[in-house]
C-alpha positions, 0 to 999 in steps of 0.5 A: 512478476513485473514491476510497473513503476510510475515517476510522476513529475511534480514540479511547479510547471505541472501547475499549468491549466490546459484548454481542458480546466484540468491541470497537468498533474490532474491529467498525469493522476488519471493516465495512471488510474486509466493505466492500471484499470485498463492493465487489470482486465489482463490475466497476467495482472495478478502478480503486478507490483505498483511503485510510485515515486515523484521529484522530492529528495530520498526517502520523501520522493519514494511514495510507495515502494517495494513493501506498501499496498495497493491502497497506500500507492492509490492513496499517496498517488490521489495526495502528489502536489506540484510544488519544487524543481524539475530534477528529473534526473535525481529522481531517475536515479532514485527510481533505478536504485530502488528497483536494483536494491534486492538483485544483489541479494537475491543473485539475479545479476550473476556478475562474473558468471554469465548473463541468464536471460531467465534470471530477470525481473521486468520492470516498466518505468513510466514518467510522465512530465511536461518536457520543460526546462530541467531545473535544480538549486544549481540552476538550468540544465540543457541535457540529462545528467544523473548523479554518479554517485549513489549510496546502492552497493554494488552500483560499481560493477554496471556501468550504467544505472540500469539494467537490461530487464528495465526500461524507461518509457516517457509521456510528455504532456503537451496539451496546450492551454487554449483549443487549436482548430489545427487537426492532430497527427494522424499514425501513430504518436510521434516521439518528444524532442524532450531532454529525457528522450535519449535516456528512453531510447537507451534503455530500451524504451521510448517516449510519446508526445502527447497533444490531446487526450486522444493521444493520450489514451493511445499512449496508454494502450501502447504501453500495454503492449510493452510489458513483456518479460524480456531483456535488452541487447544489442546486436552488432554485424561482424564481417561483410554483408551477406551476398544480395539475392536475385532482386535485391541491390546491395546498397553501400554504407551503414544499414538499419539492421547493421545495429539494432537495440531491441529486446528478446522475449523470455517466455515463463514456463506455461506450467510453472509461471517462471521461465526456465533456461540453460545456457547464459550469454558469455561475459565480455572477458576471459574469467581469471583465478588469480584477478582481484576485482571483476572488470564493470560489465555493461547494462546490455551485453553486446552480441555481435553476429556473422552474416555467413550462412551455417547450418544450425545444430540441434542434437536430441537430449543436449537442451538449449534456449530458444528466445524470439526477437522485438521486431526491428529491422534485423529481423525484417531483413532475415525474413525478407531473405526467405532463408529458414533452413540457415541460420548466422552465428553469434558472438561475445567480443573478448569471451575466449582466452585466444580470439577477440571475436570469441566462439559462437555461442548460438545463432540467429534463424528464421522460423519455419513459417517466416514469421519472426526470428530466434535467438538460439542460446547452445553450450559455448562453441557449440560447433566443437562440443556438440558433435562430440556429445553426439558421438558419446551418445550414439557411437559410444553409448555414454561409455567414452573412449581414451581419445573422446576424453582427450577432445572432451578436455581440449574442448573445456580448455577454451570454454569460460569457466563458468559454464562448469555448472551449466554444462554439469546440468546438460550432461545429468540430463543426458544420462552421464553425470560422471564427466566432470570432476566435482572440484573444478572451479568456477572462474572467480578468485576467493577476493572476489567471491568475498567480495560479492558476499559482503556487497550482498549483505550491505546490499541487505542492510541498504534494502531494510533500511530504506524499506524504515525510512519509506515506511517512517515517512518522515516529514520535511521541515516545512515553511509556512503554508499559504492559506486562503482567508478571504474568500468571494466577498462583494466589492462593496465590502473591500476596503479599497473600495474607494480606489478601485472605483477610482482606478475604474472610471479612470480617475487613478492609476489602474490597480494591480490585479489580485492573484487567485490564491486557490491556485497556489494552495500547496506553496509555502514561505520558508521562514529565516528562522529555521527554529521556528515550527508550527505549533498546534497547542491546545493546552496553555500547560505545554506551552514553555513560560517564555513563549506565552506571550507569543502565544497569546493570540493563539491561545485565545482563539483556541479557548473561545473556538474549541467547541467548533473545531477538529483537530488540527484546524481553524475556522477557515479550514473547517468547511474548506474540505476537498471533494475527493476527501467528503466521504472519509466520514471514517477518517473524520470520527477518528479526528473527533475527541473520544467520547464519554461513555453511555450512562446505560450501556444496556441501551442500544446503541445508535449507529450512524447510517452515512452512506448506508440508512439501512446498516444494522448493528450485526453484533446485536443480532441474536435467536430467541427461543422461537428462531426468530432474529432479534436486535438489539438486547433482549430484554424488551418484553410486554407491559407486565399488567397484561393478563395474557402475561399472568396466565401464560396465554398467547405469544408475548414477551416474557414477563417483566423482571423486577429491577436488578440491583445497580451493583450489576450494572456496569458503570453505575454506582450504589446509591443509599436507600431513601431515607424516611423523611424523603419518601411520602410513599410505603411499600404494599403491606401484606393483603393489599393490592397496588394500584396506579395513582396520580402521586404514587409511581409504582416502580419508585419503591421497587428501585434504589437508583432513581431511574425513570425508565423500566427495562421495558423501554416505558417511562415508570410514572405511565407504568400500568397497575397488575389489575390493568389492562392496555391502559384501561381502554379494553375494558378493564376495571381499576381498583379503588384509589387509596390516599397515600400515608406515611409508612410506619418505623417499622414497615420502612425498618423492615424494607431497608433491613430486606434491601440491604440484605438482598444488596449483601447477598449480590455483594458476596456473589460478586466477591467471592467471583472475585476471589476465585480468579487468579492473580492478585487483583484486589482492586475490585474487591476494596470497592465492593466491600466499600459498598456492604450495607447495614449495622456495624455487626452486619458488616462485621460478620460479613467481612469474617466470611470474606476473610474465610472464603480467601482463607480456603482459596490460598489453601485450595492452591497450596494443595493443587 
C-alpha cells in the first residue's frame, strides 16, 4: 500500500503571478489534482493513501493524515492559502515523523533483528515549492536544516529522519511571470540547484526544475514511474577492480558504479499482493546478549561487494530472495561485461564477530538474457552452510551424522544470532524441523527487549494522540483579517477626487498608488492585545455588561442587518462568494436558521430543484390499488359531487372523506365549536337536500377548525352541491335556492351534543393508545384530557372510564 504524501509549500512567496494569471500555489493544487487523476487509471491505485501537509506548525500543518478521506484530503487541499514563512524543514520533518509514527508498532523496522526488505511501507513524498530563500522567525537560511529533536519515540535508533522505503522527490516552481521568446530545454527535465535538492538526492529521490507547463505535466509522469515498491541501498566496491576485458581500458581513479545509491524492487506476491521473503540483510554490528541499548543503525544499510568472479549457489528446497536493481551505473557496467554465469559477492562491514569485512551474505548477477541485474539475498555465509544442507539432503537423507552435527554448530557460532528464526523457517521447509534447539535466543539482551516494547507503546499513545489532535483541528489564535470594503467605484466618486486630478494634470505630486487588496485577502493584523478575539454576537444577553459599550456599534448593525444576513457574515461578504464554493447549495441551507414547522404537514412538501428541475421526492412514492406510482399523500380524490362517485361508475378517485377531527392532525390544536351568535347558518335538518349558495360555504358546517381548503386540494367556498355536476357546464340541474335562516336552540343543542360526542369518541381512542404503551409518559395523556368536551357530568363519567381502563393495564402488568 503506498503512501503518496503531498507537502505543498505555503508560504507568502507562492503568491507570485506567472505569465499564466495563475498564482504559484494554484499551479501547485492542479499538479496534484493532475497527479492523482493520472495515478487513478493505474490498477495497482486502489490501495493508495493520500497525505497531504503544508508550512503550518503541528497539528494545523497536517491536513489530512493517516485516518481522513479521500474527500477531506481533496476538500482541505482546494482551501491551502499562501500566507507565512518558508520553514520547509520544519514541515519535512513533520512529513517524516508522520509517516514513521505506526512502524514502531507494527515492528516494521525490526531494529537489532535485521533488515527485511519485505517488511516495508513505500512512501512518496512530493514537495512542491518555489525554491526561495529559506525563511523562519530566526531569519534566512542558505541550506536545509531539520530539527533534531523531535517528539516521535524511537526517533534515536535511525540516524537519519527517513527511512530507506521513503523517498522525497521535489517540484520547484520556476515559471516566470512574463512570457519568454527563448525555447525550452529539450531532454528530459533538468534538476533545481534549490537548497532542498541535497535532501532529495539522499533519500533516494530527486527534484525537477520546472519552466513551463510543459515541464510540468512531464514531471508529473516521471513521478508515476517512481512509485515502485522497493527500499534504498547503497552499495559500495570493496577490493580492486575486476580485470578489463579485451576491448575494454582500465581507467584510473574513482568510478561512477564504484558508489551508486539506488533502490532494489520488491515485488508483492502475485497472489497475495504483499511480498513475501526470507533472508534479512545483516545489521552493521555483531548482536551481544549482555549490551544494554542497541547502537543507531542508519537509514540505508551499506552493502559493500567484491569484484572477484564466484560461482553463484543455489541448492533446491533451501529458499533465498531474489531483488532486481534501480538502474544505474553499477548495473550498466555488469551487463556490459556480458558475464551472466559469475556473480560478486556482498557484504555488511562489522556483521561478524572475527572480520571487519563480515561474510558474504548473497551476491549480485546478471540475468540470462542480460537485461537487468539481481541481488540475491542467501542464508549468512551461505559459501559454508549451503554445501552443508546439500550433503544432509542427498548424502544423509535428512539423518545427520556426528561429524555434520559438529560443522552444523561451527557453522552457527560465526552466523548473527538473529537468523535463528529465519534459518528455523528454512529448514521446516526442507523437511528437518528437528535441527535447532527451541530455546536458543535471538541476540538481543532482556533491557533491550524492555525497552523496544515501552517505545511501541509510547509509540502507540504518540500515534493516537496526534490522530486527536488532527482530527480536532484546533484553530490558531488569529488576527484580524483583511477584508475588501471598497469595491470598483468610479473616480468621480472618491474622495480625494480632487487631488488625484491635480496629481494628474501635473499641478501636485503624484499620488501613491493604491494597492489591489483582493491579492492580500488570506493576510492578517495581529493585534497587541492577545486577549482581544473576534466576536460574532448575535444576542445582546451574551455579551458581558462591561463590554456593551463596545459593542454598541456591532450590536446595531446586527439588529437592523439581520433579516439580510447568513451566519457569520456581513453585508459585504454576503455576495462575495468564491466560485469554487457557488455550488455548495447544501453547506448554504445548513447555515439558514431552522425553519418553522408546516402549518399542514399533510401538504406535500415543496422540494428545491438546484442543480436538478427534475428531483422527485422518492419517500412519497407509493402504489395504489391499480399498481400505479403516485406521489405525494394519497388523499387527492375527484370532486365528491360527481355522479360517477355516487354510483361507483368509471375509474375515479375515491369518494370524498368528510373532514377528520383536528385532534388527529398533528400540530393542530382543538378549536371550540362555534358559538350560535357567530354562525348565520344550520346544519341540513332531516329530508332537505344542501345546496350551493352565494353566502352558504358547504364545508363550513362540516368542520370545526375553520380551514378554507378541503383534503381535495379545492378552495371549500367553490365546492360544488351533491346534485352537481362538473360545475354545471355538462348540463346538470341545480336545485332551487333557499334563504338562509337561523337554526333553532335546539337543532344547534343537537349538532354540539353530536360533535362533542364524536370529539370524546376520537379523545378515548387516542388515550387509551396511550395508556397501553410502556413507560410512564403521562404528558400526552393531561393534554387530551385538557381537550374532553361537554357538561360537567359528561366529563366526569369520562374521566372515571380513563381512570378504569389505567386501573386494568397496572393489573394486566402485575400478572404478566
Amino acid at each position: 500500500m503506498p503512501v503518496l504524501l503531498f507537502l505543498i509549500d505555503t508560504s507568502a512567496s507562492m503568491n507570485q503571478r506567472t505569465h499564466l494569471g495563475t498564482t504559484y500555489l494554484d499551479i501547485a493544487k492542479g499538479a496534484v489534482e493532475t497527479f492523482m487523476k493520472l495515478r487513478g487509471r493505474d490498477p495497482a491505485s486502489r490501495g493508495d493513501r493520500y497525505m497531504l501537509i503544508n508550512f503550518e506548525d503541528v497539528p494545523l500543518g497536517i491536513k489530512a493524515g493517516w485516518k481522513e478521506s479521500h474527500a477531506t484530503f481533496m476538500t482541505e487541499l482546494r482551501n491551502l492559502q499562501a500566507a507565512g514563512l518558508t520553514t520547509i524543514g520544519q514541515s519535512l520533518r513533520t512529513a517524516f515523523d508522520l509517516l514513521n509514527l505506526n512502524r514502531l508498532v507494527s515492528g516494521i523496522d525490526n531494529y537489532g533483528q535485521g533488515r527485511n526488505p519485505f517488511f516495508l511501507e513505500p512512501s512518496i513524498i512530493v514537495a512542491i515549492t518555489d525554491g526561495n530563500k529559506l525563511t523562519s522567525s530566526g531569519g534566512v537560511q542558505d541550506e536545509l536544516h531539520l530539527p533534531l529533536t523531535t517528539p516521535l519515540p524511537g526517533s534515536e535508533l535511525t540516524k537519519e529522519p527517513f527511512r530507506w522505503d521513503q523517498r522525497l522527490f521535489s517540484l520547484v516552481l520556476r515559471i516566470p511571470g512574463h512570457a519568454t521568446v527563448e525555447p525550452e530545454p529539450l531532454g528530459g527535465v533538468p534538476p533545481d540547484d534549490s537548497a532542498i535538492t541535497p535532501m532529495c538526492e539522499v533519500t533516494g529521490g530527486r527534484s525537477y526544475s520546472v519552466f513551463s507547463q510543459r515541464m510540468l505535466n512531464q514531471c508529473l509522469e516521471s513521478l508515476l514511474q517512481k512509485i515502485q515498491s522497493g527500499v534504498v541501498i547503497n552499495f559500495e566496491k570493496t577490493g580492486p577492480d575486476p580485470p578489463p576485458g579485451e576491448d575494454e581500458t582500465l581507467k584510473p581513479g574513482p568510478q561512477s558504479w564504484h558508489c551508486c545509491h539506488k533502490l532494489i524492487y520488491v515485488r508483492p506476491n502475485p497472489k497475495t499482493g504483499v511480498p513475501i521473503g526470507h533472508w534479512p540483510i545483516p545489521e552493521g554490528f555483531w548482536p551481544d546478549t549482555n549490551s544494554p541499548t542497541l547502537p543507531p543503525r542508519s537509514a540505508h544499510p551499506h552493502v559493500r561487494f567484491s569484484c572477484l568472479d564466484s560461482e553463484p549457489m543455489v541448492i533446491d528446497k533451501v529458499p533465498f530472495d531474489k531483488y532486481e536493481l534501480e538502474a544505474s551505473p553499477l548495473t550498466q557496467y555488469i551487463l556490459e561485461r556480458k558475464s551472466p554465469h559469475t556473480c560478486w559477492q556482498v557484504f555488511v562491514s562489522n556483521s561478524a564477530k572475527y572480520s571487519d569485512l563480515g561474510q558474504p551474505f548473497g551476491y549480485l548477477k546478471a540475468s540470462t538474457a542480460l537485461n537487468c541485474v539481481n541481488l540475491f539475498v542467501m542464508p549468512y555465509n551461505y559459501p559454508v552452510v549451503l554445501p552443508l544442507l546439500d550433503d544432509l539432503i542427498r548424502v544423509h537423507k535428512f539423518k545427520p551424522t556426528i561429524k555434520w552435527r559438529q560443522s552444523f554448530e561451527n557453522y552457527l557460532k560465526t552466523m548473527p544470532l538473529y537468523y535463528i528464526g529465519s534459518l528455523r523457517k528454512a529448514l521446516r521447509i526442507m523437511g528437518a524441523p528437528n535441527l535447532l534447539a527451541d530455546n536458543m535466543e535471538y541476540g538481543l539482551s532482556y533491557s533491550v527487549v524492555s525497552y523496544l516494547k515501552k517505545l511501541s507503546q509510547q509509540t502507540k499513545i504518540e500515534y493516537e494522540r496526534l490522530i486527536a489532535s488532527v482530527a480536532k483541528k484546533v484553530v490558531a489564535e488569529g488576527g484580524i483579517k483583511v477584508r475588501d470594503r471598497g469595491g470598483d467605484i468610479s473616480l468621480a466618486q472618491r474622495r480625494d477626487f480632487t487631488q488625484l486630478l491635480a496629481s494628474i494634470t501635473g499641478e501636485t505630486a503624484a499620488l501613491p498608488l493604491e494597492l489591489n487588496s483582493k491579492e492580500f485577502s488570506g493576510f492578517q493584523l495581529a493585534p497587541l492585545n492577545k486577549s482581544l478575539k473576534p466576536q460574532g454576537f448575535r444576542n445582546a444577553y451574551d455579551i458581558p455588561r462591561m463590554h456593551l459599550l463596545d459593542q454598541l456599534s456591532r450590536m446595531r448593525r446586527n439588529l437592523l442587518s439581520t433579516t439580510c444576513l447568513l451566519r457569520g457574515q456581513d453585508t459585504d461578504q454576503l455576495h462575495s462568494v468564491p466560485i469554487a464554493q457557488m455550488g455548495n447549495y447544501q453547506d448554504f441551507l445548513k447555515a439558514l436558521p431552522q425553519p418553522l414547522r408546516d402549518a399542514d404537514p399533510e401538504q406535500p412538501k415543496r422540494l428545491h430543484t438546484f442543480g436538478n428541475p427534475f428531483k422527485l421526492d422518492k419517500k412519497g412514492m407509493m402504489i395504489d390499488e391499480a399498481d400505479e406510482f403516485v406521489t405525494g399523500p394519497q388523499n387527492k380524490g375527484k370532486r365528491p359531487g360527481s355522479d360517477s362517485n355516487m354510483h361507483g361508475v368509471g375509474g375515479g378517485g375515491p369518494k370524498r372523506r368528510r373532514c377528520m377531527s383536528p385532534l388527529l392532525r398533528p400540530g393542530r390544536a382543538y378549536s371550540p365549536p362555534v358559538s350560535p351568535a357567530a354562525s348565520p347558518f344550520r346544519p341540513p335538518l332531516a329530508g332537505e337536500t344542501l345546496t350551493h349558495t352565494s353566502s352558504v360555504p358547504l364545508s363550513v358546517h362540516l368542520c370545526a377548525d375553520g380551514d378554507t381548503e378541503e383534503e381535495n386540494g379545492l378552495p371549500r367556498e367553490v365546492e360544488l352541491s351533491e346534485g352537481s355536476e362538473d360545475g354545471g357546464e355538462t348540463g346538470g340541474v341545480v336545485e332551487e335556492q333557499r334563504p338562509a335562516r337561523y337554526p333553532s336552540p335546539g337543532e344547534l343543542k343537537k349538532v354540539m351534543n353530536s360533535e362533542s360526542l364524536e370529539v370524546n369518541t376520537e379523545l378515548r381512542t387516542l388515550i387509551t393508545k396511550e395508556i397501553r404503551k410502556p413507560g410512564r409518559h403521562y404528558e400526552k395523556i393531561f393534554y387530551f384530557l385538557k381537550q374532553i368536551q361537554g357538561s360537567f357530568d359528561t366529563r366526569l363519567i369520562f374521566l372515571q372510564n380513563i381512570i378504569k381502563e389505567a386501573a386494568r393495564k397496572f393489573v394486566l402488568n402485575d400478572q404478566e
